[in-house]
Structure formats: C-alpha cells, structure tokens
C-alpha positions as CSV (number, residue, x, y, z in Angstrom):
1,X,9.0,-17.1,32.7
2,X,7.4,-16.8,29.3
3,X,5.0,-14.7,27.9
4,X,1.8,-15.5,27.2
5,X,0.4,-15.4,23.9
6,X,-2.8,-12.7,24.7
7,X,0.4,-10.1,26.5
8,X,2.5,-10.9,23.4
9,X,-0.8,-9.8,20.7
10,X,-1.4,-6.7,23.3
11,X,1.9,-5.2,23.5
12,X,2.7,-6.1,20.0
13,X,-0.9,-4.0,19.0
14,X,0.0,-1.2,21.4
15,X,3.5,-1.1,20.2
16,X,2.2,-1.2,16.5
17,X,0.0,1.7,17.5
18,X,2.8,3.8,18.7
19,X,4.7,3.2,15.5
20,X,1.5,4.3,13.4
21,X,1.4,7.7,15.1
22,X,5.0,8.3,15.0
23,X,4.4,7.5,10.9
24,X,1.4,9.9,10.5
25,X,3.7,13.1,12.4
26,X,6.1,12.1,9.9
27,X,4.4,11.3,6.3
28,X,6.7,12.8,4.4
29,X,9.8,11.1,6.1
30,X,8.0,7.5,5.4
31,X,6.7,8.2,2.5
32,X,10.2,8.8,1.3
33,X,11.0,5.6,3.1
34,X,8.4,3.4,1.1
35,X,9.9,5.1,-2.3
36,X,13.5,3.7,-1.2
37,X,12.4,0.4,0.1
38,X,9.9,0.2,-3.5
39,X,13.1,1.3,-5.5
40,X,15.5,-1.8,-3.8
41,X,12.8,-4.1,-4.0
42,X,12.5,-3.2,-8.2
43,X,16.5,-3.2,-8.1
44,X,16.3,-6.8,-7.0
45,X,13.3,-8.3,-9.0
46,X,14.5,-6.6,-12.0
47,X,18.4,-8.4,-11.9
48,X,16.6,-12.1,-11.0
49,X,14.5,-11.4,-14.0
50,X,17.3,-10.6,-16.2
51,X,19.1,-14.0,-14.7
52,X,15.9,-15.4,-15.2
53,X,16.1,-14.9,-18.5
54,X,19.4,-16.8,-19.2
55,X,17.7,-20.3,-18.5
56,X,14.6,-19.3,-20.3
57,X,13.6,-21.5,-23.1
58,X,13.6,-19.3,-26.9
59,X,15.4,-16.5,-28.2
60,X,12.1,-14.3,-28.4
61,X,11.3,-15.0,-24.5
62,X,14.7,-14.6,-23.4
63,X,14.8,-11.2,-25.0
64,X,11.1,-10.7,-23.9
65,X,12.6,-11.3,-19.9
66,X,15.6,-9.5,-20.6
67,X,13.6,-6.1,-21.7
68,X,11.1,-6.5,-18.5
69,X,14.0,-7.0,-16.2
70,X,16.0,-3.9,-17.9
71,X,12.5,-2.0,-17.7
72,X,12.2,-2.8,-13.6
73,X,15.7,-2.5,-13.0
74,X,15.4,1.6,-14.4
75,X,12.2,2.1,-12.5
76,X,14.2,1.4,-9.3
77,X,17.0,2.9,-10.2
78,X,14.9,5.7,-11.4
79,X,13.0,5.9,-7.7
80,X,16.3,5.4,-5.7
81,X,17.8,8.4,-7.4
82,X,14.8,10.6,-7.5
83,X,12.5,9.6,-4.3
84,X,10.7,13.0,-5.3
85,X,9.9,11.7,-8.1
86,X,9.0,8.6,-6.8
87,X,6.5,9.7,-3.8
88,X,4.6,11.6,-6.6
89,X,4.4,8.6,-9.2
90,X,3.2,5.8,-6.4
91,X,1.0,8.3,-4.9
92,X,0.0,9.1,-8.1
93,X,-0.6,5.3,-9.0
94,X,-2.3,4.9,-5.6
95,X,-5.0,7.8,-6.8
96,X,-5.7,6.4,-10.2
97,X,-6.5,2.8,-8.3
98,X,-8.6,4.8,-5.9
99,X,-10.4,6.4,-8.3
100,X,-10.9,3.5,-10.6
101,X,-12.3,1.4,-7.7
102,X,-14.8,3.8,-6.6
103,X,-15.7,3.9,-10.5
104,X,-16.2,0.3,-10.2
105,X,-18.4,0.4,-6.9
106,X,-20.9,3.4,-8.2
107,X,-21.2,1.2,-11.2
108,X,-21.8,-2.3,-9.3
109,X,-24.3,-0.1,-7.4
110,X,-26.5,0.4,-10.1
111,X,-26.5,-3.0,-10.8
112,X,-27.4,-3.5,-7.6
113,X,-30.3,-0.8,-7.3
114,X,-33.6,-1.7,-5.5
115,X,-31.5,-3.7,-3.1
116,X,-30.1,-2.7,0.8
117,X,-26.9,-2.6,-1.0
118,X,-27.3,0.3,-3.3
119,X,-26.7,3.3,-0.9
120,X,-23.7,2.1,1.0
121,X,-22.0,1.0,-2.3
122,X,-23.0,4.5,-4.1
123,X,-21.8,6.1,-0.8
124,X,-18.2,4.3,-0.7
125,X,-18.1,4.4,-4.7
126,X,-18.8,8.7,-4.2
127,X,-16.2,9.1,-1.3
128,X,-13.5,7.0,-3.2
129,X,-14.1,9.1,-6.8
130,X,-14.5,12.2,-4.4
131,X,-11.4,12.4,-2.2
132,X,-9.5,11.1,-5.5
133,X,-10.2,13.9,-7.3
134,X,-9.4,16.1,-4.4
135,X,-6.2,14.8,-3.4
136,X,-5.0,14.5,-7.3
137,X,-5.5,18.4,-7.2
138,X,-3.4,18.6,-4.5
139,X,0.3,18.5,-5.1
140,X,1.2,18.6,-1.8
141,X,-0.8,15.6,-0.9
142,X,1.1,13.5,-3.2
143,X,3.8,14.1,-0.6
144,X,2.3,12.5,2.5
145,X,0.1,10.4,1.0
146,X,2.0,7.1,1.0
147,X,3.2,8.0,4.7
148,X,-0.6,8.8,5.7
149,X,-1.9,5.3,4.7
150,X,0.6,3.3,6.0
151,X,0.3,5.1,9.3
152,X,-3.5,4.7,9.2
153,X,-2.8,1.1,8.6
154,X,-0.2,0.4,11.4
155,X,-3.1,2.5,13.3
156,X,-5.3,-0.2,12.5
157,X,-3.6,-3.5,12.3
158,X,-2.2,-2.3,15.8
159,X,-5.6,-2.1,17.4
160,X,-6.6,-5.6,15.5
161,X,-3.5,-6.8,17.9
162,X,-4.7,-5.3,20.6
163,X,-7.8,-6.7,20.2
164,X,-6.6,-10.3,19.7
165,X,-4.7,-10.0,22.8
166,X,-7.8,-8.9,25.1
167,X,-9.8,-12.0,22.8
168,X,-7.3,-14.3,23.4
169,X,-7.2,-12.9,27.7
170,X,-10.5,-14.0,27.8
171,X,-10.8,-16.8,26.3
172,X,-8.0,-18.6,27.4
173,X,-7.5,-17.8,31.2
C-alpha cells in the first residue's frame, strides 16, 4: 500500500528533526564535515574551470579561467588538508556576512525612521552586529559554529515538514 503524501512530509520533518539534534550534540564533528564537503565541492569546480578554460575564446580569458580555477582548486585543497583551518575561515566568512548584514539593516532602519518598521529592523540590525562581534571574540565558537547553524536549520526545515504533513492531513482527507 503506498504512502500518502501528508505521512511522507510528517515522518520526513520528524526524521529531519532528529538529524538536527544529533548535529547540534555534535557541531564540531559537522562542522568538520561541511569543511570536507566545501573543500571537494572547490576541488571539482576548480578542475571544470581549468577545462573550462581550454575551449574559452582569447589567450587573456583563457589565462584569466585558468588562474581562477588554479586559485579554487588550492582553496579546496587547502580546506581538505587543513579542516582546522577551514571551520575557522568559513566561520569566519559566515561572521563578516553577519555582521555586514546587520550593518545594512540598522542603516535601512534609519531610512526607514518614523515608520512601524524602524524598531524591528534596528532590533534585528543590533542583534546581528551584536552576537557578530561576540562570537568573532570567541575562538572557540568558530569551531561549532558551522555545525550549530546547520543543526538549527535541519531543526527548522524539519518542523516546516512536519508542518506540511499535518497541512496537507487536513486538507486532503
């Protein structure tokens, strides 16, 4: 007998649920895992782009591609054989965008001052700058950082599963 599509979403949430857990009691472990799978995935774009490069059109943009695909070709290499390395340079990466983006929404706020919207978007803007600047000081959050947000987001894409699942129950019995 097959499954029906609102058990499938439900189980698939819960399951995802479970697996977001198991990822937040062990952040470093996947953190180290996202620095691996990063690395292979900058192993394999950087050798198309250097095969790219042989059926590009001019000397100056085949040397151009050649150099980028060189350049992303070492910064997997470089990640494969120093994960270390690598947790602290995307987590690093992943802070700077944080703090940039809060930057951003304190500034849009201002724009936006004298509306409902300036408070919640100074709020968010403040928290994002805020916990930036705390986790940056904190080397050992570099660590579990990676690990820690893709936990929280299995935590929530699993619930959004879950969700569609009970949606789709009731709205299709």
């Amino acid at each position: 007998m097959a499954m029906k599509i609102s058990t499938k979403y439900f189980w698939l949430g819960v399951l995802t649920m479970a697996l977001g857990v198991f990822v937040l009691f062990n952040a470093v472990i996947a953190s180290a895992a996202i620095v691996t799978v990063t690395g292979m995935f900058l192993l394999l774009g950087g050798a198309l782009q250097i095969a790219l490069g042989f059926w590009t059109e001019g000397l100056g943009n085949k040397i151009l591609t050649w150099c980028l695909g060189a350049l992303t070709l070492f910064l997997g290499w470089s990640f494969l054989a120093n994960p270390l390395a690598g947790m602290i340079s995307l987590s690093t990466f992943v802070l700077i965008l944080l703090m940039a983006s809060g930057i951003v929404q304190i500034l849009f706020a201002f724009r936006v001052k004298g509306t409902r919207f300036f408070w919640p978007l100074l709020l968010a803007g403040s928290v994002s700058v805020v916990l930036a600047i705390i986790l940056l000081s904190s080397p050992g959050a570099t660590l579990v950082l990676l690990g820690t947000l893709l936990g929280i987001q299995m935590l929530c894409s699993g619930a959004s599963l879950t969700m569609m699942g009970m949606f789709f129950k009731e709205t299709r019995q």
